[in-house]
N, C-alpha and C positions, 0 to 999 in steps of 0.2 A: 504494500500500500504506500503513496508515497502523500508526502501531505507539504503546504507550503508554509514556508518560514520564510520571516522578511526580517533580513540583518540592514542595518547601518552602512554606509558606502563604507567608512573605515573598516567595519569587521568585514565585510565582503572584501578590501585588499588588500588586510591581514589574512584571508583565508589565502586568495588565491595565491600568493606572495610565497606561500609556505605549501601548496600543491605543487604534487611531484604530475610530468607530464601526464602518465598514465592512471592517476587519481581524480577519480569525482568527487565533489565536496563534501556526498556524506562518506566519502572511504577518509577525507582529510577529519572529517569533524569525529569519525569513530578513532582513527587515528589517536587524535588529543585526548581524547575522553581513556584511550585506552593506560594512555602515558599519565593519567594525575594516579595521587596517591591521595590515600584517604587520611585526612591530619588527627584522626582520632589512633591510626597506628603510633603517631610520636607522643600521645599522652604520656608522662612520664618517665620521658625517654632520659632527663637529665637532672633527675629527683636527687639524686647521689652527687653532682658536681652545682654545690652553693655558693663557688666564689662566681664559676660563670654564670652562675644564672643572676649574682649581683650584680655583673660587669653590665651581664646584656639589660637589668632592670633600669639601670642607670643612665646606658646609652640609649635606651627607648623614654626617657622619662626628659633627657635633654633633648632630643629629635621632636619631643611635644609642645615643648617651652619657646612662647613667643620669641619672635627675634629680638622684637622690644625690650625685654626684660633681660638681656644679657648686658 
């Protein structure tokens, strides 16, 4: 069955941009879909390493802070 989807000009030449010659768009967009990962597998992946997870809490906590306020 095939059904229609309407993308955005940019996501249509980000698709196409990333199709290989002999791929139709839904072999590109199963492609993608095939390649993510599900982010519930890294729950707790870094439970055990406390200093990095202060470093990374720190550097996400600066990255949020107005530019103003530095």
């Amino acid at each position: 069955m095939v059904k229609m989807v309407s993308l955005s000009n940019k996501a249509y030449a980000e698709l196409k941009d990333i199709k290989n010659i002999d791929e139709s768009f839904s072999d590109v967009i199963l492609r993608l879909l095939k390649n993510t990962k599900d982010i519930k597998q890294f729950a707790g992946i870094l439970k055990d390493h406390k200093s990095e997870l202060d470093l990374m809490e720190e550097s996400i906590t600066d990255d949020r802070m107005p530019a103003f306020l530095y």
